[in-house]
DOVEX-702671 format. One line per 4 residues: number of its first residue (from 1); their letters; for each residue x, y, z of C-alpha. Coordinates in Angstrom, 3 decimals. Example, Ala and Ser with C-alpha at 12.3 -4.5 7.8 and 13.67 -1.06 7.14 Angstrom:
REM DOVEX-702671
1) AS) 12.300/-4.500/7.800 ~ 13.670/-1.060/7.140
REM end
This chain:
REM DOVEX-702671
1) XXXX) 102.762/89.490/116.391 ~ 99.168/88.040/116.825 ~ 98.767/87.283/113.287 ~ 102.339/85.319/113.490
5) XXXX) 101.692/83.283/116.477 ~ 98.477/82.088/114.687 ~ 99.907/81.107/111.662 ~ 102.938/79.255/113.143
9) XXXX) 101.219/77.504/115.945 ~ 97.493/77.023/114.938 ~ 96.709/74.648/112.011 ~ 93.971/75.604/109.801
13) XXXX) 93.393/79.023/111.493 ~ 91.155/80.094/108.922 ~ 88.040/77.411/109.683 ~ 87.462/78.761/113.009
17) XXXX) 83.939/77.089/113.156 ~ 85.896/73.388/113.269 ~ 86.433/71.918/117.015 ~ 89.806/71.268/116.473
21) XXXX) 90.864/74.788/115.373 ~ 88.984/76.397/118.118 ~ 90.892/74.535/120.671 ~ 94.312/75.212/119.171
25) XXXX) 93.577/78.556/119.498 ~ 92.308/78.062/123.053 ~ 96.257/76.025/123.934 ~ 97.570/79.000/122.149
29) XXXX) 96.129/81.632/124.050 ~ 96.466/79.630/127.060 ~ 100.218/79.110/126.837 ~ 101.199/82.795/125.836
33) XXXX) 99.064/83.596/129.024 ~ 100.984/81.284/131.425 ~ 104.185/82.552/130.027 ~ 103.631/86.078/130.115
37) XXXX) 102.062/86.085/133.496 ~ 104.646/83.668/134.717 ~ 107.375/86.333/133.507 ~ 105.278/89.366/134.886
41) XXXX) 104.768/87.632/138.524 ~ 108.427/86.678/139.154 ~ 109.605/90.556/137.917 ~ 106.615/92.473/139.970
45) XXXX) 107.688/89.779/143.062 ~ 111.421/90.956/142.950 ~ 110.341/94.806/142.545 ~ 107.690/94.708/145.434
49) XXXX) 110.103/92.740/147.595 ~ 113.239/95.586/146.784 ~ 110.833/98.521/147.297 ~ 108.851/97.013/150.545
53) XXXX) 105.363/97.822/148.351 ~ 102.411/96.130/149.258 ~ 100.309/97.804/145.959 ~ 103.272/95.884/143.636
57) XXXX) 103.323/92.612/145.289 ~ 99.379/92.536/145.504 ~ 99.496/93.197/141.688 ~ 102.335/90.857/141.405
61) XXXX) 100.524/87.979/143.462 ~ 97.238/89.226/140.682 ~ 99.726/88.052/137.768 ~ 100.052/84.674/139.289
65) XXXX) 96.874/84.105/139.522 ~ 96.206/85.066/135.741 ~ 98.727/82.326/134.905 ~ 96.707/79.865/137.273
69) XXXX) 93.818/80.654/134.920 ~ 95.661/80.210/132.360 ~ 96.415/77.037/133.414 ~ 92.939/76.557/134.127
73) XXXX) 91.838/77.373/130.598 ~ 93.968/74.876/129.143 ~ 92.797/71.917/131.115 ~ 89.238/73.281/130.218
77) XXXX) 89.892/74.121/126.683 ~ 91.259/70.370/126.168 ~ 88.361/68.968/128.481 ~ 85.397/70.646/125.959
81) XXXX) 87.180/69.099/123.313 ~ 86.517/65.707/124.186 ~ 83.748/64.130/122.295 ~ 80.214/63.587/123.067
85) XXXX) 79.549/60.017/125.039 ~ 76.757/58.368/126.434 ~ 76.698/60.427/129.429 ~ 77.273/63.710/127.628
89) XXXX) 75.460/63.438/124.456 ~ 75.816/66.960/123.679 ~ 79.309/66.572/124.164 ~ 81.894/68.350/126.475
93) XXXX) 81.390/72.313/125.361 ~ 80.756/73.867/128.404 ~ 83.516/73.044/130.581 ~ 85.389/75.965/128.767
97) XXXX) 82.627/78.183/130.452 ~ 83.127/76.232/134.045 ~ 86.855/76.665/133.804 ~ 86.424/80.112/133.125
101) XXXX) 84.142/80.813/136.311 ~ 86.738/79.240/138.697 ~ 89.457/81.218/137.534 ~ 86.526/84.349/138.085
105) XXXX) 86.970/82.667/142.208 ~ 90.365/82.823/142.011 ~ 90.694/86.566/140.642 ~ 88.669/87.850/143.552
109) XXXX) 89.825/85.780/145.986 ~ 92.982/87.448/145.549 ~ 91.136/90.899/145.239 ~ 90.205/90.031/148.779
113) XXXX) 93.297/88.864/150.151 ~ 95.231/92.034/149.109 ~ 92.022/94.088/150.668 ~ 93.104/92.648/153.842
117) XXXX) 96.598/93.484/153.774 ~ 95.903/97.084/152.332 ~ 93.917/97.416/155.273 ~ 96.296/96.457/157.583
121) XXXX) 99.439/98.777/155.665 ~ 96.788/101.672/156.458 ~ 96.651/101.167/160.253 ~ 100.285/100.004/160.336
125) XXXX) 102.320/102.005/157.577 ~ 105.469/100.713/156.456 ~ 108.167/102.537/154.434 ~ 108.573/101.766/150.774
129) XXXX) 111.557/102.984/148.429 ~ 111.836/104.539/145.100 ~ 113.731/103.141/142.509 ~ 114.269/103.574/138.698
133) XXXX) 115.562/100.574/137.140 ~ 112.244/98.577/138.530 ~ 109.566/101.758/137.826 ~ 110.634/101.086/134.683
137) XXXX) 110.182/97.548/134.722 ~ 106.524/98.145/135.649 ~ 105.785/100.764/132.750 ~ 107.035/97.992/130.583
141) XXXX) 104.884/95.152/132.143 ~ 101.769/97.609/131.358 ~ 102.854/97.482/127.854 ~ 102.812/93.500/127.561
145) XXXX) 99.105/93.651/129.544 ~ 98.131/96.148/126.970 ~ 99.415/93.927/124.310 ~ 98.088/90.397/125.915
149) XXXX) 94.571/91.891/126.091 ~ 94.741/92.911/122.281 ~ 96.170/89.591/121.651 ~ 93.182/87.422/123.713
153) XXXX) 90.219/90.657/122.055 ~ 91.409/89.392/118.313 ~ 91.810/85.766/119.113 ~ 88.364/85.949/121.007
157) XXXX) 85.989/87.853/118.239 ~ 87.926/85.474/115.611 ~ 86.728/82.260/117.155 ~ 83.526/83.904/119.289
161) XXXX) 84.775/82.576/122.722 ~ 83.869/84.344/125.545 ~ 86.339/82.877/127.944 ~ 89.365/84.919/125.297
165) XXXX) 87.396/87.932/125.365 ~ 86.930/87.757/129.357 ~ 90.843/87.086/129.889 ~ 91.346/90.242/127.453
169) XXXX) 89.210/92.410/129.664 ~ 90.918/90.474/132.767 ~ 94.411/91.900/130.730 ~ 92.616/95.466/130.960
173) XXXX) 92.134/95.108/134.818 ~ 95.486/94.476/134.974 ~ 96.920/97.735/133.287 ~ 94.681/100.097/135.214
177) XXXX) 96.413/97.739/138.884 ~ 99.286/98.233/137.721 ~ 98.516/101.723/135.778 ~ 97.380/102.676/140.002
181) XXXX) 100.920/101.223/141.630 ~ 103.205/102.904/139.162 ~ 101.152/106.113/140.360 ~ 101.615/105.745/143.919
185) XXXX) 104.987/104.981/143.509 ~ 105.834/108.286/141.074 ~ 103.856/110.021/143.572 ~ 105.984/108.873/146.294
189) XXXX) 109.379/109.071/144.393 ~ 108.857/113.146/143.693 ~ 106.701/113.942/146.170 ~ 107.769/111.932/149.528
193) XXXX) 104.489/110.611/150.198 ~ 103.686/107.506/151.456 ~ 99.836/106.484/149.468 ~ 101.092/102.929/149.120
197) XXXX) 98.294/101.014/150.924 ~ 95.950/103.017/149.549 ~ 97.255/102.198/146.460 ~ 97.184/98.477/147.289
201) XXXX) 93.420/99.346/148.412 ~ 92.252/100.606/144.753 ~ 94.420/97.672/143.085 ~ 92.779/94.723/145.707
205) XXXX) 89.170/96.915/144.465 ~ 89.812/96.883/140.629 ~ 91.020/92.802/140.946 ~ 87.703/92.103/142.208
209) XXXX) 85.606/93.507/139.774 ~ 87.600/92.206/137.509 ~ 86.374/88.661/138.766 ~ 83.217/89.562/139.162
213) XXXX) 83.500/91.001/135.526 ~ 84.821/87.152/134.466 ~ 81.779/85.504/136.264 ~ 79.188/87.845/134.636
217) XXXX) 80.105/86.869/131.006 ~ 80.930/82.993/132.115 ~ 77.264/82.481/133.897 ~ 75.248/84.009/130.583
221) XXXX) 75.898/81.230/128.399 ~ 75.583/78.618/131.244 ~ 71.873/80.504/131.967 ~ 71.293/80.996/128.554
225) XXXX) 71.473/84.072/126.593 ~ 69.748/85.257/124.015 ~ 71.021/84.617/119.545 ~ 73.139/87.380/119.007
229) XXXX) 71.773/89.377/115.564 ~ 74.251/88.649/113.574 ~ 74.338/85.212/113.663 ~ 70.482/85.432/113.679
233) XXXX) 70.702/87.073/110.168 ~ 73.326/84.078/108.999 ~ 70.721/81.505/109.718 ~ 67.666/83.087/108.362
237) XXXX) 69.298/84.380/105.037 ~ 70.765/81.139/104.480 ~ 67.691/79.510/105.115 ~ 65.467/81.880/103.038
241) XXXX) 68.046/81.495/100.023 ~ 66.242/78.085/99.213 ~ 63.882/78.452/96.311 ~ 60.448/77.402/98.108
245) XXXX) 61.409/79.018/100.951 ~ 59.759/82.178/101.361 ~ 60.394/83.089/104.833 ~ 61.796/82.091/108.167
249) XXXX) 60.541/82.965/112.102 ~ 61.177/81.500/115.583 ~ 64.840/80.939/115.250 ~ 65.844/79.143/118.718
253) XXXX) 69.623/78.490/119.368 ~ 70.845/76.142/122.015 ~ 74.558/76.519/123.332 ~ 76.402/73.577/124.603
257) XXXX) 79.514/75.223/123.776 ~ 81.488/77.325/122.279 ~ 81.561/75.289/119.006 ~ 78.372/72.825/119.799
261) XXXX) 75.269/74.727/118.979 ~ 71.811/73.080/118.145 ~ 68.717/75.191/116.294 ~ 65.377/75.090/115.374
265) XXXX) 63.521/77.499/112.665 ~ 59.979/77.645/111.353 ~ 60.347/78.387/107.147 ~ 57.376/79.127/105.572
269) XXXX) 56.787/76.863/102.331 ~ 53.438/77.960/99.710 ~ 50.791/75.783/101.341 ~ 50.415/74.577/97.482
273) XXXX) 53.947/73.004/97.138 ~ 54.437/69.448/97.033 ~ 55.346/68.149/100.916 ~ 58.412/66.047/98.942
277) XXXX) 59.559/68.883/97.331 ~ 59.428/70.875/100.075 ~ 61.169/68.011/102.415 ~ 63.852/68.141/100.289
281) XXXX) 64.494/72.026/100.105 ~ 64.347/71.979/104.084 ~ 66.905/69.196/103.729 ~ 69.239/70.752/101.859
285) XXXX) 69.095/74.268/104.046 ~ 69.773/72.026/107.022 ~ 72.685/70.198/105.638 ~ 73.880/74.182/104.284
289) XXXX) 73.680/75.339/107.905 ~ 75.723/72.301/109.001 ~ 78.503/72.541/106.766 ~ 79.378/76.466/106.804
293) XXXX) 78.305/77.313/110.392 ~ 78.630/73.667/112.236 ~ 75.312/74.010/113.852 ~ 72.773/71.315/113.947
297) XXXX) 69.599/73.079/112.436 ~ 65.914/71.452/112.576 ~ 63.546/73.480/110.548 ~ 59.645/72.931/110.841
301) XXXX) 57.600/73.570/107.632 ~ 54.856/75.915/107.868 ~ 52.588/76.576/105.000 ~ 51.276/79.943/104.186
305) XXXX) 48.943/81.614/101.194 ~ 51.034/83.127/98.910 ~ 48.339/83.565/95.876 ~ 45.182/84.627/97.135
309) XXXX) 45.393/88.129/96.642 ~ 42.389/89.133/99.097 ~ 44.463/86.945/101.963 ~ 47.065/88.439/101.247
313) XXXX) 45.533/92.032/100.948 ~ 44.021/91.081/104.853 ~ 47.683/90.416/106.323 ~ 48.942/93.401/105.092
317) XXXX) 46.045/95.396/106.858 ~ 46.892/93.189/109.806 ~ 50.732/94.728/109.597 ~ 49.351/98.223/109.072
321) XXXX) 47.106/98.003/112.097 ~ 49.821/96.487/114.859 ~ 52.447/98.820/113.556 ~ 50.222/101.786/114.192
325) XXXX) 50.018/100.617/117.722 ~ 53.532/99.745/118.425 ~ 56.110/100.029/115.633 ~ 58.128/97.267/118.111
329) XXXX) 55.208/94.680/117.059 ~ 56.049/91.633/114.622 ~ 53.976/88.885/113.308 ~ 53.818/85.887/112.210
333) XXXX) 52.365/82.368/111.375 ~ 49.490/84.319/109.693 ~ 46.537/82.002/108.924 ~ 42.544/82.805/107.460
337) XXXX) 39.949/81.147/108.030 ~ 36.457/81.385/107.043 ~ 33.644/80.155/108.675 ~ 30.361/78.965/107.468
341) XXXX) 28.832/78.741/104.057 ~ 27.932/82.386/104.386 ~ 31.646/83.294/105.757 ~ 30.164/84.874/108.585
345) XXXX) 33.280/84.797/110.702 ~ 36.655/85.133/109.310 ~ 39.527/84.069/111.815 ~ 42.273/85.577/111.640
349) XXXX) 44.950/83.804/113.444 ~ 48.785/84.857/113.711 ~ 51.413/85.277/116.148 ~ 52.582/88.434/117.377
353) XXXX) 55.877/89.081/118.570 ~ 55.783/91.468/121.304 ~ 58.561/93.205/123.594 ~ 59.614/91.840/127.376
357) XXXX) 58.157/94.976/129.346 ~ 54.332/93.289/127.851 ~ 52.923/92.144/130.914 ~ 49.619/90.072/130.775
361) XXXX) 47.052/93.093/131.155 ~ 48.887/95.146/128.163 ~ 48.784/92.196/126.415 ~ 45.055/91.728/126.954
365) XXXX) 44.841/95.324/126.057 ~ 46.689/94.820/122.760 ~ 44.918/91.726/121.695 ~ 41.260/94.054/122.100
369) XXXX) 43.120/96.712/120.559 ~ 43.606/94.707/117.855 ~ 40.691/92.878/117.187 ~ 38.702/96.717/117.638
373) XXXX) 41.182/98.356/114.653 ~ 40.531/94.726/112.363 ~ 36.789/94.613/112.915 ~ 36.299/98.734/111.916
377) XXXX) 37.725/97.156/108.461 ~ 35.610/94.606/108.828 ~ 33.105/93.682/111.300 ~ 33.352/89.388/110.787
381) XXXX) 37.088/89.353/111.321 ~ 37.966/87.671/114.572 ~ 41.669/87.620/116.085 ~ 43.244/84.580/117.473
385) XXXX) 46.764/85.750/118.676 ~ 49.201/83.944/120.265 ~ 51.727/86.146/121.758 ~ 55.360/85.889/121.320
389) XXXX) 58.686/86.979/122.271 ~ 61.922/87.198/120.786 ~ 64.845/85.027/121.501 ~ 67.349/87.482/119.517
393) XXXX) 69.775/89.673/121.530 ~ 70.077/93.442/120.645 ~ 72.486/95.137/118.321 ~ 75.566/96.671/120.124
397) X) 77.257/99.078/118.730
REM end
């Protein structure tokens, strides 16, 4: 069915990195979500109302508000598709992420609402009914939630938008609400008891994380969040695939949206190769970037020894010696130096790439570390190290 809806209602579907296919997906997503919701609301309203349960109406009022963000999504979806001006340079991108974190208020403000009233059904219980035809109903609106969240989870990885992939685990809320309603209300049907509010108490619980779930993934890329590996990988191979090119470091990404992302890499270039030639390799891996992954990539042009063999003989003892002390450590930007006629001092200079729990004395205890391990190999090496951290996010699995 997924597959289907894509191909009838979302032009181009395959070049997912273009604007204007990521927001058809986004009006596609957005109107199956009003519609279903819409549907699921006005059924759940009906049953709750029959069978006097607060649990159903609280999930049924939970429904509405999905289709509100739904609505919410579209006006933000066709908002961050407006171009950049001269007050938004960087264009419009983020308002996806803003309309996603006011349908996150919405979610738990109903969470809260319905915490109220479960309270109050505790104190003051109320009788409720049992009745087939709508129990049924309910088993079959868990079914469409199951198969809305699949539908938003593929949509969402295809496109990378976090606002589809928070709606899908929104979806997932919903089945375990409703999953906890259709249980009180089996319970009550063969057993005779009355768990209703309490029902409505776990549903108006589970709502609220779910918003709180929404906010979480909507405020990381407003923060900023770190390049996710894989797209890490993308960059640098593509950059590295240049002849001249012989490697790539400090890969910085900048989000202003879901399909507006700006970079910056350092490639490493043999400090003997023509600065023309190499201008127009870097010039051609930035237009390369541009055209298959629509990000705007700057790469700076650092120039490294790759013939001296004794140079290169010293970095590799420079590798041995930091991955003997931390097999986390990475370096880079490796430059010698000599000093004096005689060369007695040899600077070693290079960044190292160290991990977040580093604080400044283990750092100052790594750099002597260092400099202790490079000068028992030879006693006029000197380390200048800058340290580093890494902007790339961790593999999931």
């Amino acid at each position: 069915m997924t597959d289907f809806l894509v191909r009838k209602f979302v032009k181009d579907y395959e070049q997912v990195h273009k604007e204007e296919v990521r927001t058809r997906y986004g009006v596609l997503s957005s109107c199956v979500g009003i519609f279903c919701n819409v549907l699921l609301f006005i059924a759940k309203l009906l049953i709750g109302m029959v069978m006097h349960s607060i649990a159903i109406m609280a999930d049924a009022f939970n429904n509405l508000t999905d289709a509100a963000s739904s609505v919410i999504s579209f006006v933000g979806v066709k908002m961050a598709s407006k171009p950049a001006d001269r007050e938004h340079p960087f264009g419009h991108g983020r308002m996806e992420y803003i309309a996603a974190f006011i349908v996150a208020f919405l979610v738990i403000e109903v969470g809260f609402t319905f915490l109220k009233s479960s309270f109050e059904k505790i104190i003051h219980p109320e009788v409720i009914s049992f009745e087939l035809v709508p129990f049924l109903i309910l088993v079959l609106s868990v079914l469409m939630k199951i198969w809305m969240a699949a539908f938003n989870r593929k949509l969402g990885k295809r496109i990378d938008s976090k606002v589809m992939l928070a709606t899908s685990a929104d979806s997932m809320g919903d089945v375990a609400t409703t999953s906890v309603t259709i249980a009180a209300t089996l319970v009550y049907g063969v057993f005779g008891w009355n768990i209703d509010a309490y029902a409505g108490l776990v549903v108006s619980l589970l709502v609220i994380w779910a918003g709180i779930g929404i906010a979480k993934e909507t405020l990381e890329p407003l923060i900023g969040e770190p390049i996710k590996p894989q797209l890490y990988k993308e960059i640098s191979q593509m950059v590295e695939s240049f002849d001249g090119i012989v490697g790539t470091h400090d890969l910085l990404v900048h989000n202003y949206g879901p399909s507006k992302s700006m970079a910056s890499i350092h490639a490493e270039v043999p400090r003997d190769m023509d600065i023309e030639q190499a201008h127009a390799v870097i010039d051609r891996a930035e237009k390369k970037v541009l055209e298959e992954l629509g990000i705007y990539l700057v790469i700076h042009m650092d120039p490294v020894e790759v013939h001296d063999a004794w140079v290169l003989g010293v970095k590799e003892q420079v590798r041995e010696v930091i991955g003997q002390i931390d097999s986390r450590l990475e370096f880079h930007d490796f430059h010698l130096v000599r000093d004096g006629e005689e060369e007695e001092c040899i600077n070693l200079i290079f960044d190292l790439l160290i991990p977040y729990e580093y604080g400044e004395e283990k750092q100052d205890e790594l750099r002597l570390e260092v400099l202790e391990r490079m000068q028992e190999k030879d006693s006029r090496f000197q380390c200048l190290i800058t340290m580093d951290k890494s902007f790339v996010g961790e593999e999931k699995e």
